[in-house]
C-alpha positions as CSV (number, residue, x, y, z in Angstrom):
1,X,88.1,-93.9,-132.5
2,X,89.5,-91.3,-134.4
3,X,90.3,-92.9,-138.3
4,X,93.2,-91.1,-138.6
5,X,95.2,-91.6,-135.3
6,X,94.2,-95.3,-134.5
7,X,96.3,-97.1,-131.9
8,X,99.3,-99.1,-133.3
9,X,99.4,-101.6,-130.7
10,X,96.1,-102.1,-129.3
11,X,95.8,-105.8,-129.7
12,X,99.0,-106.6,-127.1
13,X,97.0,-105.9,-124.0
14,X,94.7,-108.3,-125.2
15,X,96.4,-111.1,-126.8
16,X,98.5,-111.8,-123.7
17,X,95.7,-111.3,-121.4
18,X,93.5,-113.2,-123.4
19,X,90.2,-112.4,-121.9
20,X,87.4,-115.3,-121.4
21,X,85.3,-114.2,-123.7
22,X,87.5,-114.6,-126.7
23,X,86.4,-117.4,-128.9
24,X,83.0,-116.8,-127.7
25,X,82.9,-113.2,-128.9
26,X,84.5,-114.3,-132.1
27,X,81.2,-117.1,-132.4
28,X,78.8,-114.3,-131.6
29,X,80.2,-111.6,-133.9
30,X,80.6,-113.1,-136.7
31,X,77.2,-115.4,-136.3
32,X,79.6,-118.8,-136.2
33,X,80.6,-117.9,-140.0
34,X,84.4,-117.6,-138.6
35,X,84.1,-121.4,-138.0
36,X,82.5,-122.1,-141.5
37,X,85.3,-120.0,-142.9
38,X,88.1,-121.7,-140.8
39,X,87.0,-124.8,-142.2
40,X,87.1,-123.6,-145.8
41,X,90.7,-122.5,-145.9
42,X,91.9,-125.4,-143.8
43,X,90.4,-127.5,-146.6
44,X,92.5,-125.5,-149.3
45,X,95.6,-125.6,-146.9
46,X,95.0,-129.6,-147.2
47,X,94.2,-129.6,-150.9
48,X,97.9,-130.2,-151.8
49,X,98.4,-132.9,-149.3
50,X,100.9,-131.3,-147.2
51,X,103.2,-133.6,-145.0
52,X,104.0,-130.0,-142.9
53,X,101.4,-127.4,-142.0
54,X,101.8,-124.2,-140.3
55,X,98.6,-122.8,-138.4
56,X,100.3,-119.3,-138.3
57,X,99.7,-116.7,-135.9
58,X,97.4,-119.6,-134.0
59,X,95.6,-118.0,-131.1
60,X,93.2,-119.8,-129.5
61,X,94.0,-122.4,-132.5
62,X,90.9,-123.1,-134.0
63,X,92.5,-123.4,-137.6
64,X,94.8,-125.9,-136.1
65,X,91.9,-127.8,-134.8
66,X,90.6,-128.1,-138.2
67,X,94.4,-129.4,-139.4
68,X,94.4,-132.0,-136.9
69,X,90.8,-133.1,-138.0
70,X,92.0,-133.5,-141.5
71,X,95.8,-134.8,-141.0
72,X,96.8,-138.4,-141.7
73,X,99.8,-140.6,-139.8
74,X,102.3,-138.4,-141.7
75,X,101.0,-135.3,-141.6
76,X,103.4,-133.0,-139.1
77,X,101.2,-129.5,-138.0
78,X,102.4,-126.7,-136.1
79,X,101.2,-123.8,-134.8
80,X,102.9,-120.4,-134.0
81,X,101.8,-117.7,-131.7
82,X,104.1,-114.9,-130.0
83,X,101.1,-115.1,-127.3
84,X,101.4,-117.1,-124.4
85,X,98.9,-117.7,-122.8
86,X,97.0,-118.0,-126.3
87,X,99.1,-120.8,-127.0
88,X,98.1,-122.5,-123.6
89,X,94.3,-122.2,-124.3
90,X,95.2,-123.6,-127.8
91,X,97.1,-126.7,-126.3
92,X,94.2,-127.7,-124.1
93,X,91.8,-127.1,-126.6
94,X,94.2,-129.3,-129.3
95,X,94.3,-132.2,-126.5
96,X,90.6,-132.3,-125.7
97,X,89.3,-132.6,-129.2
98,X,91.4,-136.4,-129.7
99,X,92.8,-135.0,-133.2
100,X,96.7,-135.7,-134.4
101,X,98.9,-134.1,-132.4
102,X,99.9,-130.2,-133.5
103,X,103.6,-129.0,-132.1
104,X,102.4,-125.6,-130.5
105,X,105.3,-123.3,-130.7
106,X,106.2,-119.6,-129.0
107,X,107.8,-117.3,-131.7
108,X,108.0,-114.4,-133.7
109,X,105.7,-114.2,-137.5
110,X,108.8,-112.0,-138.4
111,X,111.2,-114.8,-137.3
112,X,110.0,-118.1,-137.2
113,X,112.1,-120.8,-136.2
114,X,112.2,-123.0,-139.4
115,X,114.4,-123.6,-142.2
116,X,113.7,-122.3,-145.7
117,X,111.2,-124.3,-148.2
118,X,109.7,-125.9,-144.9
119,X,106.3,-126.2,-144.8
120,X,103.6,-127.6,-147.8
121,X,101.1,-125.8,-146.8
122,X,100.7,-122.2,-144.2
123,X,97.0,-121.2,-142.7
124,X,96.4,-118.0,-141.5
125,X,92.9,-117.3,-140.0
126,X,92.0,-113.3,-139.4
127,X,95.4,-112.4,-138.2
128,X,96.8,-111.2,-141.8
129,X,95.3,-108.4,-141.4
130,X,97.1,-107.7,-137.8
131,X,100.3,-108.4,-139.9
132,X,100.0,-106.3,-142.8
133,X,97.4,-102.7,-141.8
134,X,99.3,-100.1,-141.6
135,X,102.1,-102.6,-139.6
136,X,105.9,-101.0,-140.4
137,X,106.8,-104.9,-140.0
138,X,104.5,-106.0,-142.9
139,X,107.6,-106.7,-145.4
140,X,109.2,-108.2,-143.2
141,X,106.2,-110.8,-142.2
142,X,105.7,-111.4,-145.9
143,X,109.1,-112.2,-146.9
144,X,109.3,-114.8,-143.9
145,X,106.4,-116.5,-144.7
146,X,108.0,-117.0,-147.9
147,X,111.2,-117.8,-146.6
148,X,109.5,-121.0,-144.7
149,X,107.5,-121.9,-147.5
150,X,108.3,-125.4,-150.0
151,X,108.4,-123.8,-153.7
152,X,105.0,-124.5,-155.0
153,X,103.5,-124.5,-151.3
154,X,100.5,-122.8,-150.6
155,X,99.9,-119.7,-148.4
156,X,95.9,-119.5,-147.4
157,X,94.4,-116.6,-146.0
158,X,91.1,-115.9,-144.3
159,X,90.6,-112.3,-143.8
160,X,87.8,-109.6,-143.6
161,X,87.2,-108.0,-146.8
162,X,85.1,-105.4,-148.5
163,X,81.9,-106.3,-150.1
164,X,81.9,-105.0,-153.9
165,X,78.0,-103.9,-153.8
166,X,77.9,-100.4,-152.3
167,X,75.0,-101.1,-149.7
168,X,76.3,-104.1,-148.5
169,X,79.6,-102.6,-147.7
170,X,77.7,-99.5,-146.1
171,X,75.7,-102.0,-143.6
172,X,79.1,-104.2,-142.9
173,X,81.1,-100.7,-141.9
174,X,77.9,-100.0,-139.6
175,X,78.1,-103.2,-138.1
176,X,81.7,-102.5,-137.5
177,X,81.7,-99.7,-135.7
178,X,78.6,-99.5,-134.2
179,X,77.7,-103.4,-133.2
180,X,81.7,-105.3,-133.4
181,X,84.2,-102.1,-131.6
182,X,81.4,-101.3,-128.5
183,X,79.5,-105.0,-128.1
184,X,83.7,-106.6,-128.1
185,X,84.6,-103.6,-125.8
186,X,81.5,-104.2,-123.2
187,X,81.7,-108.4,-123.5
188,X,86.0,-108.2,-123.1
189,X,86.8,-105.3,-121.1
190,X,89.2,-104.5,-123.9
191,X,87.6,-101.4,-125.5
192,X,90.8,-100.3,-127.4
193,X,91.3,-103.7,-129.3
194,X,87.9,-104.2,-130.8
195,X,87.5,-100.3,-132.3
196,X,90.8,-101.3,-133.1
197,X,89.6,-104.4,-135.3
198,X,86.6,-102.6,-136.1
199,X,88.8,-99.5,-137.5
200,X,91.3,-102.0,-139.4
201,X,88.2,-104.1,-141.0
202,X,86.4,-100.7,-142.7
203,X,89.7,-99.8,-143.8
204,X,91.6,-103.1,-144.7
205,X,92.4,-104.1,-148.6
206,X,89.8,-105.1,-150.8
207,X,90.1,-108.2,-152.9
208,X,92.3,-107.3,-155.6
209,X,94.0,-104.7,-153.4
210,X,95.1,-108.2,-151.6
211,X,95.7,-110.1,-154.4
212,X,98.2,-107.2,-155.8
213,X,99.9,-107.4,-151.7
214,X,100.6,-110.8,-152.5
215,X,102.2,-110.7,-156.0
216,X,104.2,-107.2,-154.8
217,X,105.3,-109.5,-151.8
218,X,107.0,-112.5,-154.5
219,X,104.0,-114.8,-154.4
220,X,103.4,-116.2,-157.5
221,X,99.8,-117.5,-158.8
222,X,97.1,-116.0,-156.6
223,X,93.6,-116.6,-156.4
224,X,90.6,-115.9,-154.1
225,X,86.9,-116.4,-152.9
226,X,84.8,-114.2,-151.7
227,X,82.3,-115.5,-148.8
228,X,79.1,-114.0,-147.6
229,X,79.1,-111.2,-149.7
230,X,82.1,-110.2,-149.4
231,X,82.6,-109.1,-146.2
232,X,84.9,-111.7,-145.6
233,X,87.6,-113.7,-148.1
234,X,90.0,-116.7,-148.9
235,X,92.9,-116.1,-150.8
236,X,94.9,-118.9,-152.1
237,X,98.8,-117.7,-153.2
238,X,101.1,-120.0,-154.6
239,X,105.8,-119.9,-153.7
C-alpha cells in the first residue's frame, strides 16, 4: 500500500463481515501476546473496583471476557460495538465461557448511549488506534469517552506502539508489512484491511506521542507500560 494514500475505510468490509478467521489470526499474529495483553489492561480497568465497565469498541469481546472473569455480584459490564455480527460472535462467546453476564450493546464510539459520569472504569483493546489514525472523527470519540466517564474513572488502552530501540522498531515495521498485511490478507480474504492495520501500526503514535493525545484530549493524570519491547502498550489515563 501506498503510505501516503492509505484507504480510510478499509476495516468496514471486514468488521461486518467478520470473516472466520478473526480471533484466530489475531492468536497467530501476535504469537497469543494479544491475550496476555488483554488480560493486563482488564486487570488495570478492575484496579479501581468499578461497579460499571465499558468493554469499548468490543468485537469479538475478548476484553469483555476477561471483565466477566474478574466482576463480582455488583459489578454491571457492557460492551459496545457498531458491528453486528461482531457483537453476535461476542454474545455466544460471553455465554459459553459461564462468566457474569455483560449487556452487549449496538452503537456508535461517537455516540454512545449513556449518561455523563457513567461508567468507573472504560477498556479498549487495539481499536484506539482505529479511532484516533488519521480518523476526522477522532475528537469527537475522545470527548465522548469522556463524556461517559465517572470523574476520577479510568480510561485503559491497549494499543500497538513503537519500540524505542532503533532495531527493534526496524524488525517490528518488517513484520508489519511483510508477515501481518499479506499472511492477514491470504488467511481472511480481506487484503485491504490488514495492509491497512499494518500501514496504521508503522505509523501510529509512539508512547509519549499518546500520552500527550490523551492530556490534549482533557484527560488528566496519564500513565503507561510498555510490553514486549515496545511494540505494543498500556496506557492508564485518569477523568
Amino acid at each position: 500500500m501506498d503510505d501516503k494514500k492509505p484507504d480510510k475505510r478499509p476495516l468496514q468490509k471486514m468488521f461486518t463481515s467478520v470473516p472466520p478467521s478473526y480471533d484466530l489470526l489475531n492468536r497467530i499474529l501476535t504469537l497469543r501476546l494479544d491475550q496476555t495483553w488483554r488480560k493486563k489492561a482488564a486487570l488495570k480497568c478492575f484496579e479501581n473496583e468499578p461497579s460499571k465497565v465499558l468493554d469499548l469498541c468490543c468485537g469479538t469481546g475478548d476484553l469483555a471476557v476477561y471483565f466477566g472473569k474478574m466482576a463480582n455480584e455488583e459489578t454491571s459490564i457492557t460492551a459496545l460495538d457498531y458491528s453486528m455480527p461482531m457483537l453476535e460472535l461476542a454474545r455466544k462467546k460471553a455465554a459459553g465461557k459461564g462468566i457474569a453476564p455483560v449487556e452487549f450493546i449496538h452503537g456508535d464510539a461517537a455516540a454512545m448511549p449513556f449518561a455523563e459520569n457513567h461508567f468507573d472504569s472504560i477498556g479498549i483493546a487495539f481499536a484506539f488506534r482505529n479511532l484516533t489514525f488519521h480518523n476526522p472523527d477522532r475528537d469527537r470519540f475522545l470527548a465522548e469517552i469522556l463524556r461517559v466517564l465517572k470523574p476520577g474513572g479510568r480510561f485503559v488502552i491497549v494499543e500497538t506502539s513503537q519500540p524505542k530501540n532503533v532495531i527493534l522498531r526496524k524488525l517490528f515495521h518488517f513484520y508489519l508489512r511483510w508477515i501481518t498485511a499479506p499472511a492477514g490478507g491470504a488467511l481472511s480474504g480481506h487484503y485491504g484491511a490488514y495492509k491497512y492495520l499494518a500501514h496504521s501500526a508503522r505509523l501510529y503514535h509512539n508512547r509519549g506521542e499518546l500520552e500527550q493525545l490523551l492530556n490534549d484530549a482533557g484527560f488528566g493524570k496519564v500513565s503507561s507500560e510498555m510490553l514486549a519491547g515496545g511494540i505494543a502498550a498500556i496506557f492508564v489515563a485518569e477523568k
